[in-house]
N, CA, C and O atoms as a CHARMM CRD file, in Angstrom:
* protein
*
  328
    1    1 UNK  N     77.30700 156.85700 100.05500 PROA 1      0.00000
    2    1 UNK  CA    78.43800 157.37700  99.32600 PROA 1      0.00000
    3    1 UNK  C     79.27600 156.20200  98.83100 PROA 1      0.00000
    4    1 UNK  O     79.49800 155.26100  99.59300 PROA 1      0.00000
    5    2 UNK  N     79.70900 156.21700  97.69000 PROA 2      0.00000
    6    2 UNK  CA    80.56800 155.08500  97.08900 PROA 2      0.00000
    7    2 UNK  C     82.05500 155.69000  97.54700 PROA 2      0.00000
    8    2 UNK  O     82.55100 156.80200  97.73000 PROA 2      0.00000
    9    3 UNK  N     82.59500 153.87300  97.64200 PROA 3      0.00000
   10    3 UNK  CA    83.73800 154.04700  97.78100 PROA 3      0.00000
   11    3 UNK  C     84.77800 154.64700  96.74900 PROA 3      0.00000
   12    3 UNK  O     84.73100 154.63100  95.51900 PROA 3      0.00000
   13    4 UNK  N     85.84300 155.24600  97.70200 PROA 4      0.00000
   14    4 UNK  CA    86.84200 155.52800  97.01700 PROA 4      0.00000
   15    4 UNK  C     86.87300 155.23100  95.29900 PROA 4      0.00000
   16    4 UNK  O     86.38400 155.91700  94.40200 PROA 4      0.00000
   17    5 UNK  N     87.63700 153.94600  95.21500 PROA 5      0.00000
   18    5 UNK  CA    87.89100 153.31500  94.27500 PROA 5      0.00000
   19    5 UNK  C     87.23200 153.07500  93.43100 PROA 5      0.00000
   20    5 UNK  O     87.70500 152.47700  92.46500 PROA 5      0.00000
   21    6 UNK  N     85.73000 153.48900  93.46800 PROA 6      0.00000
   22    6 UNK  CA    84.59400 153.42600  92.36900 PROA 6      0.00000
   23    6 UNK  C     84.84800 154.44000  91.65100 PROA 6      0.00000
   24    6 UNK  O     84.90300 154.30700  90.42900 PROA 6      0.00000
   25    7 UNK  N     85.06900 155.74100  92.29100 PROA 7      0.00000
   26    7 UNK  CA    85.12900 156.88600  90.82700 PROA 7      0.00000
   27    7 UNK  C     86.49900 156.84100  89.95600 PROA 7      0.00000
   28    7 UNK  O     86.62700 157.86200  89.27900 PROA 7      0.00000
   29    8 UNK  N     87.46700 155.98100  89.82300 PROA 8      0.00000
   30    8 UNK  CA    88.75600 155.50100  88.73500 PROA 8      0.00000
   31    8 UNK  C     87.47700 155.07300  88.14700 PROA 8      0.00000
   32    8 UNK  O     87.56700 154.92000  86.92900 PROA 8      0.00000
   33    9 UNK  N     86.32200 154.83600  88.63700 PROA 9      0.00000
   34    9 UNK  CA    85.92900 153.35600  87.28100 PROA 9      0.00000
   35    9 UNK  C     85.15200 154.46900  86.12400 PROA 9      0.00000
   36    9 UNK  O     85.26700 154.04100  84.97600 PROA 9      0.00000
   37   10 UNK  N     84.74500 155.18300  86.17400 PROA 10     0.00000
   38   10 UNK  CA    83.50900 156.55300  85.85500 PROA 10     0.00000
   39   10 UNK  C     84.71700 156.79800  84.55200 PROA 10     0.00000
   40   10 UNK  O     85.93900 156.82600  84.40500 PROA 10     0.00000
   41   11 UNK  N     83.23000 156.97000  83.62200 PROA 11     0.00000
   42   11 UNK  CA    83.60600 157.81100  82.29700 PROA 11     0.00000
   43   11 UNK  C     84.77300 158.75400  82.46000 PROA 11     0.00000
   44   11 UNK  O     85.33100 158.97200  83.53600 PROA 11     0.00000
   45   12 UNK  N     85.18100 159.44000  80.98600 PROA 12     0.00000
   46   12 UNK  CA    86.35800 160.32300  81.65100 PROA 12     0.00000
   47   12 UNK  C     85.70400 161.53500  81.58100 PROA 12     0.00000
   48   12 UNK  O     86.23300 162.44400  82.22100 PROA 12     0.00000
   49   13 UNK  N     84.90700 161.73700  81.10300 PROA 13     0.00000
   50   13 UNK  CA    84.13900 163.45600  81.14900 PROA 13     0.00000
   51   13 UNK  C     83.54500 163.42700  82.64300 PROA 13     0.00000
   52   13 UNK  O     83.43100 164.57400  83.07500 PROA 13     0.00000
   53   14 UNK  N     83.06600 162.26800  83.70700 PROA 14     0.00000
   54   14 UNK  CA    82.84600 162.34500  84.75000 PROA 14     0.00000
   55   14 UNK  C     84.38600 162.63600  85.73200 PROA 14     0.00000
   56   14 UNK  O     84.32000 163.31400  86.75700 PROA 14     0.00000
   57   15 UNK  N     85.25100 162.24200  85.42000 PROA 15     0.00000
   58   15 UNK  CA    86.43500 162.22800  86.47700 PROA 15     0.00000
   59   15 UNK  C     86.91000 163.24400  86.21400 PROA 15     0.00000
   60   15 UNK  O     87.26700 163.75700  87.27400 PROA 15     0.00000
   61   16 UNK  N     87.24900 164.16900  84.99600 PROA 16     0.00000
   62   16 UNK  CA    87.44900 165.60400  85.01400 PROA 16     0.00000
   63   16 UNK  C     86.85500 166.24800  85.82300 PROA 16     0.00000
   64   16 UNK  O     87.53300 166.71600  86.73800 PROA 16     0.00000
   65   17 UNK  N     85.38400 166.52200  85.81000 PROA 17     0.00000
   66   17 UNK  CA    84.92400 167.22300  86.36600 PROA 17     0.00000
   67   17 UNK  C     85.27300 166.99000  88.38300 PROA 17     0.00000
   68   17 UNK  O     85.53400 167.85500  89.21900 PROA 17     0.00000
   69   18 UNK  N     85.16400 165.90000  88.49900 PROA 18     0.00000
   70   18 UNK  CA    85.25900 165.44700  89.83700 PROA 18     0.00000
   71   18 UNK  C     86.02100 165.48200  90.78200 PROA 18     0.00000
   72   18 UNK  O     85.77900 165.51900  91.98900 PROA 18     0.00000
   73   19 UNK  N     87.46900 165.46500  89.94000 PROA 19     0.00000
   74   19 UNK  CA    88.85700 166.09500  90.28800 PROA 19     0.00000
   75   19 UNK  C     89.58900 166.92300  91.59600 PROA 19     0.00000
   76   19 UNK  O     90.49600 166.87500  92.42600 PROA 19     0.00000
   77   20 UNK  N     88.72600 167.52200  91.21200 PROA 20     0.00000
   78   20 UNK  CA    88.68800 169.36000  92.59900 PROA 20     0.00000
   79   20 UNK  C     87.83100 168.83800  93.62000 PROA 20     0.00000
   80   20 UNK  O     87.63600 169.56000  94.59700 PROA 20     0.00000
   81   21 UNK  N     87.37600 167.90500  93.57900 PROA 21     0.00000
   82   21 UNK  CA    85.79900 167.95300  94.91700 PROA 21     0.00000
   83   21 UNK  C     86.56200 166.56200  95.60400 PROA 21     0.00000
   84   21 UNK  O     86.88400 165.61700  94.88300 PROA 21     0.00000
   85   22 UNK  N     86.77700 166.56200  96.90400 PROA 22     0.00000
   86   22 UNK  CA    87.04000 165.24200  97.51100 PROA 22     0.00000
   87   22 UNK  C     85.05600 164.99300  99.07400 PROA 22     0.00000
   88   22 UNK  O     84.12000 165.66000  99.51500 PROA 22     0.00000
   89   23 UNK  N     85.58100 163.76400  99.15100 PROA 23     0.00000
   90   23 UNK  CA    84.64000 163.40800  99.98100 PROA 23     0.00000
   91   23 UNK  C     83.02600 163.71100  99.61300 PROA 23     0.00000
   92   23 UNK  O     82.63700 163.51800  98.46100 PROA 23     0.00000
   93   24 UNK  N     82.11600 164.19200 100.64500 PROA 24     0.00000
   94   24 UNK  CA    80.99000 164.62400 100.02900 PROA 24     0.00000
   95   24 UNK  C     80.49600 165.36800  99.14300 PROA 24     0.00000
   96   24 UNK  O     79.51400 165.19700  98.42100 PROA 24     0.00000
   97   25 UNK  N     81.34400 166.35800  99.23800 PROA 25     0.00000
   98   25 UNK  CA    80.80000 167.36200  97.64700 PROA 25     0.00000
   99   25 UNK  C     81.15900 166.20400  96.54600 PROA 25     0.00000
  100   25 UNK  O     80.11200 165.76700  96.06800 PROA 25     0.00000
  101   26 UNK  N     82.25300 165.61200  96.03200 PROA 26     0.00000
  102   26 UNK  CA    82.59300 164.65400  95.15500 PROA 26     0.00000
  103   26 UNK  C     81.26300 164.37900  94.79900 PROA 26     0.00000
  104   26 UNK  O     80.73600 164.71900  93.74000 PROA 26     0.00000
  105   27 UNK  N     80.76000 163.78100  95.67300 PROA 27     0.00000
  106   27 UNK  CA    79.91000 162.84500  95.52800 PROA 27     0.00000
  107   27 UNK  C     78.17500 163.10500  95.21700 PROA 27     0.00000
  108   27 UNK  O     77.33500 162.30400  94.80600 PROA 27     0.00000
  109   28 UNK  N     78.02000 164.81000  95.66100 PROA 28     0.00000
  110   28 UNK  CA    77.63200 165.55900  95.18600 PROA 28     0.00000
  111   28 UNK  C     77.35400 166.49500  93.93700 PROA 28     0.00000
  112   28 UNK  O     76.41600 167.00700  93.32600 PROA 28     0.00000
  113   29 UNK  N     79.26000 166.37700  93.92400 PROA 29     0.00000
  114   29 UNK  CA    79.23900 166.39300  91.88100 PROA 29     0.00000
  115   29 UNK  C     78.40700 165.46500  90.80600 PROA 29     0.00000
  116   29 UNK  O     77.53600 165.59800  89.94600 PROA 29     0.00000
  117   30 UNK  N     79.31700 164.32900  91.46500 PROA 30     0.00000
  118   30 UNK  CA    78.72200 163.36200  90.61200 PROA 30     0.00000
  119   30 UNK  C     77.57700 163.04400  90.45400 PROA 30     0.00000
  120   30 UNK  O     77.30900 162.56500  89.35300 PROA 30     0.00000
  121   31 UNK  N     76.41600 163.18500  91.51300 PROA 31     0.00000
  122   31 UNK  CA    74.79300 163.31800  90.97800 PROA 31     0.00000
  123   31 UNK  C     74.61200 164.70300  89.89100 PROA 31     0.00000
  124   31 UNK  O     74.15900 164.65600  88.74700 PROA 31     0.00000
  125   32 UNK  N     75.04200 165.75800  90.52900 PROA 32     0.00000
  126   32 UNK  CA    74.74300 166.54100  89.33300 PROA 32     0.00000
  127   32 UNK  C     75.15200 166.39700  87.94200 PROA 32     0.00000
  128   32 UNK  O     74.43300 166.60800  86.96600 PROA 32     0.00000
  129   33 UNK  N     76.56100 165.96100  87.93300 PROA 33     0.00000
  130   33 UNK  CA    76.77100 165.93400  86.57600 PROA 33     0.00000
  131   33 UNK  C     76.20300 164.93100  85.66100 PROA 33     0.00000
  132   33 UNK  O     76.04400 165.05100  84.44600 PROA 33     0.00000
  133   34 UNK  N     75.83500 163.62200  86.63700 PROA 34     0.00000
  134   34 UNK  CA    74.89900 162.91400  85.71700 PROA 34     0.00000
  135   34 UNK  C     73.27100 163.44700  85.85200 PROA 34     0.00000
  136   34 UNK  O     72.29300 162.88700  85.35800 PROA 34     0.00000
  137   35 UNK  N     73.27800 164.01200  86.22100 PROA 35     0.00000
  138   35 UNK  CA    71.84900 164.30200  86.23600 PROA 35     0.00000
  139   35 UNK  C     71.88000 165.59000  84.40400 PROA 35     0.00000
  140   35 UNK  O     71.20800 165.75200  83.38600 PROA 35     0.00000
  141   36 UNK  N     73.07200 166.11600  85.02600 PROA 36     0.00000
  142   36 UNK  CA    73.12100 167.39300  83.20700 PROA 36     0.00000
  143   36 UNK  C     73.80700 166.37700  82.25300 PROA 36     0.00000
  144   36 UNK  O     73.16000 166.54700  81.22000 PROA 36     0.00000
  145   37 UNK  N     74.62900 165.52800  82.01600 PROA 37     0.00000
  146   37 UNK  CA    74.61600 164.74800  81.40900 PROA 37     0.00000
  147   37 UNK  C     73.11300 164.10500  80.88500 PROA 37     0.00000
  148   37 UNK  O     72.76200 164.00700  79.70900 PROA 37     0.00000
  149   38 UNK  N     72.59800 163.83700  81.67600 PROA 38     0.00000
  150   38 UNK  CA    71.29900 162.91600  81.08800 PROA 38     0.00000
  151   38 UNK  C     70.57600 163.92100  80.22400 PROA 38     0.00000
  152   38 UNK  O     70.27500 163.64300  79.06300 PROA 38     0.00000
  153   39 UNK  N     70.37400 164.75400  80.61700 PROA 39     0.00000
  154   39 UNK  CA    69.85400 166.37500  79.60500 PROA 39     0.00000
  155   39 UNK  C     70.49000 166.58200  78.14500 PROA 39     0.00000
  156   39 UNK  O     70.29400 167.49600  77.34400 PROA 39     0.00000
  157   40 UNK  N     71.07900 165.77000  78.07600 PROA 40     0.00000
  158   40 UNK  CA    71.92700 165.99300  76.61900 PROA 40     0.00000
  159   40 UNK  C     71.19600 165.09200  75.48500 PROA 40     0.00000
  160   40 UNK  O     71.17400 165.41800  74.29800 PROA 40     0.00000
  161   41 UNK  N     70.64800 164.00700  75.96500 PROA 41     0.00000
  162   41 UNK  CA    70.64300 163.32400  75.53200 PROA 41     0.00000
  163   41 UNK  C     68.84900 162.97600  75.34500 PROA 41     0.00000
  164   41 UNK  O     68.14700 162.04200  75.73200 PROA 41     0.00000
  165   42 UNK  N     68.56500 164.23500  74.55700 PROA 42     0.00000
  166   42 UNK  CA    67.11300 164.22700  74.57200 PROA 42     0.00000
  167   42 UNK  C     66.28000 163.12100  73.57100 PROA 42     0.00000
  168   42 UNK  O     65.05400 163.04000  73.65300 PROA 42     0.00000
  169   43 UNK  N     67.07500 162.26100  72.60100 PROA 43     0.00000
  170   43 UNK  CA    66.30100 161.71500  71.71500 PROA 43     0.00000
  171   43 UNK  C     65.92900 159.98400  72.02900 PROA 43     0.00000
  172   43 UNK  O     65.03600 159.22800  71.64700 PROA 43     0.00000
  173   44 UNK  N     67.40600 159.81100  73.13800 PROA 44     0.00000
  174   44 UNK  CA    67.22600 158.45200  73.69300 PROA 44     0.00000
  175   44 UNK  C     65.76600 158.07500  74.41700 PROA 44     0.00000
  176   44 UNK  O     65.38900 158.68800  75.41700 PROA 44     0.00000
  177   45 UNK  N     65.21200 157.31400  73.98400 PROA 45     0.00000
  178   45 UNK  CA    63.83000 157.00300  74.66500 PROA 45     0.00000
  179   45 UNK  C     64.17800 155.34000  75.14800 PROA 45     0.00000
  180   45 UNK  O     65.12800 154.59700  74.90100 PROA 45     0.00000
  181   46 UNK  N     62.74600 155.14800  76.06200 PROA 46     0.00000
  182   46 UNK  CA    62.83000 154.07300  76.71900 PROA 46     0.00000
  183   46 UNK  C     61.59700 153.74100  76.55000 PROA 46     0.00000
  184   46 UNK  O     60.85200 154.60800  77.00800 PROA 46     0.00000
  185   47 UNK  N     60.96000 152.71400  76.01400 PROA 47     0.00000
  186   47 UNK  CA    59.88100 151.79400  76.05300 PROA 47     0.00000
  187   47 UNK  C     59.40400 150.60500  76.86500 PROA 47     0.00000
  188   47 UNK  O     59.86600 149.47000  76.75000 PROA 47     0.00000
  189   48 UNK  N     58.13900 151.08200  77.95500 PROA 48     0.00000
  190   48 UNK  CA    58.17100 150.13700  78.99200 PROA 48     0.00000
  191   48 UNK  C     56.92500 149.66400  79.11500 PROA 48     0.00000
  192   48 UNK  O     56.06200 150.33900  79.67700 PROA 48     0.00000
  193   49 UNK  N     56.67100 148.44200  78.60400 PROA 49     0.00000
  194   49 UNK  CA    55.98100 147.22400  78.24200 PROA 49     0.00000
  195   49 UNK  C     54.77100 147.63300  77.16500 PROA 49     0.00000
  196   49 UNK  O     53.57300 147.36200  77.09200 PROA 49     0.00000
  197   50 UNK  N     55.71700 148.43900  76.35400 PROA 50     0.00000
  198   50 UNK  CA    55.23400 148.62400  75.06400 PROA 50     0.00000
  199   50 UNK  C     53.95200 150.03900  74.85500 PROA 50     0.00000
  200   50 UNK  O     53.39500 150.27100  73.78300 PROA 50     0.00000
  201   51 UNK  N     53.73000 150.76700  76.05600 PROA 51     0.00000
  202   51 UNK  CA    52.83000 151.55400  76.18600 PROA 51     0.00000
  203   51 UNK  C     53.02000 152.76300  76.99500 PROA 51     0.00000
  204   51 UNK  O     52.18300 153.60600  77.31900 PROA 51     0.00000
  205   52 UNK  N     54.32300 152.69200  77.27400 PROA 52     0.00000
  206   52 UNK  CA    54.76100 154.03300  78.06600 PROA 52     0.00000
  207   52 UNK  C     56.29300 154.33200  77.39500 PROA 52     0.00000
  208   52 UNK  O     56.93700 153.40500  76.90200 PROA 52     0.00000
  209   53 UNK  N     56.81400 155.74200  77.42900 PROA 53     0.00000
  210   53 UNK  CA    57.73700 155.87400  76.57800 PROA 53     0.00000
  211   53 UNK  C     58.52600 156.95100  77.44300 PROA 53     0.00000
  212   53 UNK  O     58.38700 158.17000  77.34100 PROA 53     0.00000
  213   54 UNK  N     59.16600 156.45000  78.09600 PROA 54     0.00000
  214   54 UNK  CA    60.51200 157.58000  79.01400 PROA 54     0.00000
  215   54 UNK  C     61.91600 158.11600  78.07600 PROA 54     0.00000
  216   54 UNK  O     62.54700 157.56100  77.17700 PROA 54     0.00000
  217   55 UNK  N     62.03600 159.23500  78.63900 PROA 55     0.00000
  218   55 UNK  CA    63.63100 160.36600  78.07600 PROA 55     0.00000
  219   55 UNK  C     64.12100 159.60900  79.25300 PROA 55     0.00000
  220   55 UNK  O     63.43600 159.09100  80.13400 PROA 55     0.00000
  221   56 UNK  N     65.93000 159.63100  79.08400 PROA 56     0.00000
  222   56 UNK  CA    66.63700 159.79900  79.33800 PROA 56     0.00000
  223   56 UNK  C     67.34400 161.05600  80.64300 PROA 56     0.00000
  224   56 UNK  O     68.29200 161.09100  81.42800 PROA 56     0.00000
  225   57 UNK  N     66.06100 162.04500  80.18600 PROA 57     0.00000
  226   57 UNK  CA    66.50500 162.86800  81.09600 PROA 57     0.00000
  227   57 UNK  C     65.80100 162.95800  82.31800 PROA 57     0.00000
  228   57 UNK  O     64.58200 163.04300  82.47000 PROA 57     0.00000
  229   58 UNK  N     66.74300 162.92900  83.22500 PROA 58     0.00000
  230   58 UNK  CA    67.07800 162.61500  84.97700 PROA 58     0.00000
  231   58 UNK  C     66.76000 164.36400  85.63100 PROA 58     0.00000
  232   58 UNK  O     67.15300 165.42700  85.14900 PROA 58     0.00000
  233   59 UNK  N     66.00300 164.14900  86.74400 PROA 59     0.00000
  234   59 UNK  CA    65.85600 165.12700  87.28000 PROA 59     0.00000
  235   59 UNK  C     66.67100 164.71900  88.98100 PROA 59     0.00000
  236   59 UNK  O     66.91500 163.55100  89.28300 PROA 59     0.00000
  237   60 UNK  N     66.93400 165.68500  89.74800 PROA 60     0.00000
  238   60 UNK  CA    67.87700 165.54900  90.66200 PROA 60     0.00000
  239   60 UNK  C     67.36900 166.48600  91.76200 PROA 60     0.00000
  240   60 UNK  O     67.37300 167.62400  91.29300 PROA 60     0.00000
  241   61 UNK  N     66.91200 166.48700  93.09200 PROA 61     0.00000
  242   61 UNK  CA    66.47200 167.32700  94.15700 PROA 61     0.00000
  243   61 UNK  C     67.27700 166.94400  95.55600 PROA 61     0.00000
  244   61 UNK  O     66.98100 166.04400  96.34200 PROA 61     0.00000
  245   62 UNK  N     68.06500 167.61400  95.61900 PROA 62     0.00000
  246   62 UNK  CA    68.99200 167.13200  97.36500 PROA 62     0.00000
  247   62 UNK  C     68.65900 168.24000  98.25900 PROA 62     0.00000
  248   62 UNK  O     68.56900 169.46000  98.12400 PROA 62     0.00000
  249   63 UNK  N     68.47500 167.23200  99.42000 PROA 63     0.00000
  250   63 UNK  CA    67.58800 167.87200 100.40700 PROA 63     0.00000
  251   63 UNK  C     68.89200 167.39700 101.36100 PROA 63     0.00000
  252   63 UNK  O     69.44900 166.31600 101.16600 PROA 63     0.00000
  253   64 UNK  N     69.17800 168.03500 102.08000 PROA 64     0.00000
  254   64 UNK  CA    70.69200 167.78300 103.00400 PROA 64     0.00000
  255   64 UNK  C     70.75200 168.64700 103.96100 PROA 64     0.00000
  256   64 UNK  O     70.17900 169.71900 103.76700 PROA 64     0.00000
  257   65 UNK  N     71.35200 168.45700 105.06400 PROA 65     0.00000
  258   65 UNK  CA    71.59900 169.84400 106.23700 PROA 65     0.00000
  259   65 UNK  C     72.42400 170.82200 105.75500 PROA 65     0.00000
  260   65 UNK  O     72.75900 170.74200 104.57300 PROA 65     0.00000
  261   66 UNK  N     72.78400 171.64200 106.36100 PROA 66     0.00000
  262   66 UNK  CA    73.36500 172.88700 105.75200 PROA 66     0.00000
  263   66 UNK  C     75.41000 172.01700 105.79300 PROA 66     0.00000
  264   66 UNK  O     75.96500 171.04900 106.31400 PROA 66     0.00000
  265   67 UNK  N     75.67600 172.86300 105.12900 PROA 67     0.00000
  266   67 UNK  CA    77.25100 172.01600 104.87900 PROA 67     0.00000
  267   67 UNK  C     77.49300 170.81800 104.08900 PROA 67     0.00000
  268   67 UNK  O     78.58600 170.45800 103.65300 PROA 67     0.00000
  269   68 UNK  N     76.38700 170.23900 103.94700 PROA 68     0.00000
  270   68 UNK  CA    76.93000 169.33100 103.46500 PROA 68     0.00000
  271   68 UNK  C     77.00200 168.99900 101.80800 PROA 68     0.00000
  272   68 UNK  O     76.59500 167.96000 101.28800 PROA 68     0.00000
  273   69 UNK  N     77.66300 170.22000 101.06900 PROA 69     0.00000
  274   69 UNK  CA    78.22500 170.03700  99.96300 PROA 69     0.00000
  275   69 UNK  C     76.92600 170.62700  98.74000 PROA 69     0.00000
  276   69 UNK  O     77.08800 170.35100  97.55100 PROA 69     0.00000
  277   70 UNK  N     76.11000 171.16100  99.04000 PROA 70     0.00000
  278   70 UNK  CA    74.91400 171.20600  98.03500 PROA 70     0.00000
  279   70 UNK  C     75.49200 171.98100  96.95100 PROA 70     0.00000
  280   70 UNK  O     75.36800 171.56100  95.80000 PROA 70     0.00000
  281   71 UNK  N     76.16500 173.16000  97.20800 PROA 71     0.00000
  282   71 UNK  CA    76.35900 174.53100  96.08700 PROA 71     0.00000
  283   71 UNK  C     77.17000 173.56900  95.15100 PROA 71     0.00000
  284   71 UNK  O     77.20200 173.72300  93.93000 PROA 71     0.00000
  285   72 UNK  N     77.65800 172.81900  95.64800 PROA 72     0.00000
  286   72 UNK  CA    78.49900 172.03500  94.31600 PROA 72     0.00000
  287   72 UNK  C     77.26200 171.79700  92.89000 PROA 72     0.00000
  288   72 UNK  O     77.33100 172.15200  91.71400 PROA 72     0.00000
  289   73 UNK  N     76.61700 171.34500  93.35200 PROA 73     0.00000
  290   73 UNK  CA    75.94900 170.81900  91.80200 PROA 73     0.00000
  291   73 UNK  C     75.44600 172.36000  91.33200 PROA 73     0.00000
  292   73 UNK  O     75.02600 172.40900  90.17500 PROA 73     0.00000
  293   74 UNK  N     75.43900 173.48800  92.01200 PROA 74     0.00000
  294   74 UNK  CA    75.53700 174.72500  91.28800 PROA 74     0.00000
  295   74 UNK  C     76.48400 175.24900  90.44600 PROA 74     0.00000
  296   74 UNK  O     76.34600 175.62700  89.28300 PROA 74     0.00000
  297   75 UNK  N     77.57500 175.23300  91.22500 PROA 75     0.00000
  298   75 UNK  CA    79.34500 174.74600  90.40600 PROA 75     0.00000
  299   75 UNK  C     79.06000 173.91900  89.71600 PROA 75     0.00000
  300   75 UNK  O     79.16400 174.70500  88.77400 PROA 75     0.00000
  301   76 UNK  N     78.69800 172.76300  89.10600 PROA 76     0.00000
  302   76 UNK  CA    78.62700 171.62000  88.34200 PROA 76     0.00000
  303   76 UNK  C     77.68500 172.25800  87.44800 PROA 76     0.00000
  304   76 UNK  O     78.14000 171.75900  86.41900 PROA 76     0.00000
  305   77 UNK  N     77.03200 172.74500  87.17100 PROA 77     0.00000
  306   77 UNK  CA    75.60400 173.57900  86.70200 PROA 77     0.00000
  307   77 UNK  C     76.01800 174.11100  85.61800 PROA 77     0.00000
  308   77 UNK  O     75.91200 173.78300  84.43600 PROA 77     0.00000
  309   78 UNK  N     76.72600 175.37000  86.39500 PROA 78     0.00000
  310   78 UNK  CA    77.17600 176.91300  85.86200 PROA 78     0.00000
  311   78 UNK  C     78.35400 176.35700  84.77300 PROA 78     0.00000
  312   78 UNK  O     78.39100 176.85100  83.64600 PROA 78     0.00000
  313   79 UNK  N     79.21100 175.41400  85.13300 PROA 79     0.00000
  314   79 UNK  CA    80.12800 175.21400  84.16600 PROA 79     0.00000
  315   79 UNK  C     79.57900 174.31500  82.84900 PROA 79     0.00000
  316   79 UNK  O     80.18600 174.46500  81.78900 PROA 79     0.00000
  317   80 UNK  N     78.62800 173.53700  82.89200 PROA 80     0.00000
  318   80 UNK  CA    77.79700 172.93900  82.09200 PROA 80     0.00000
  319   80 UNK  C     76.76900 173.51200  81.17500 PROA 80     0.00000
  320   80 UNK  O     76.19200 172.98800  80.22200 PROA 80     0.00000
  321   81 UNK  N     76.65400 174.94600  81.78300 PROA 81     0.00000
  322   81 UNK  CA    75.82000 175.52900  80.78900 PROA 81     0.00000
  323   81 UNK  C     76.46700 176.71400  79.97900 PROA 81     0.00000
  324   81 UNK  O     75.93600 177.69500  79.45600 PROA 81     0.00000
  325   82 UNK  N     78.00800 176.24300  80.05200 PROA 82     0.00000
  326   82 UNK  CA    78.88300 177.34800  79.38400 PROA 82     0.00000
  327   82 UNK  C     78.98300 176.92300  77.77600 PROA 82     0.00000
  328   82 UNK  O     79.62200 177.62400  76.99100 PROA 82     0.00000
């Protein structure tokens, strides 16, 4: 988990969203929302050593004990696909 003082540094469409969530869910947000962020951005490609060609878009799977913050990136989800 990053410190505190790292999420002032985050885009501002990331710190809106992030706002409401302290501690682990926070931090929980913030994978999801970059993970639907990266989904936006279907045309950016990546070329890697001239013969393979990657999207931009990020896939995201959290595997965690119970409590510890998961439904958030559902919340993060649902409002993203409004």
């Amino acid at each position: 988990m990053p410190e505190p003082e790292r999420y002032g540094k985050l885009p501002q469409m990331l710190k809106i969203q992030l706002m409401i969530y302290q501690d682990v869910p926070k931090f929980m947000a913030m994978l999801a929302s970059i993970s639907d962020i990266s989904g936006i951005l279907p045309n950016l490609r990546f070329h890697h050593q001239g013969t393979y060609e990657y999207e931009a878009n990020l896939f995201l799977w959290i595997i965690a004990k119970y409590a510890s913050g998961k439904n958030v990136s559902n919340d993060i989800s649902a409002v993203q696909d409004k």
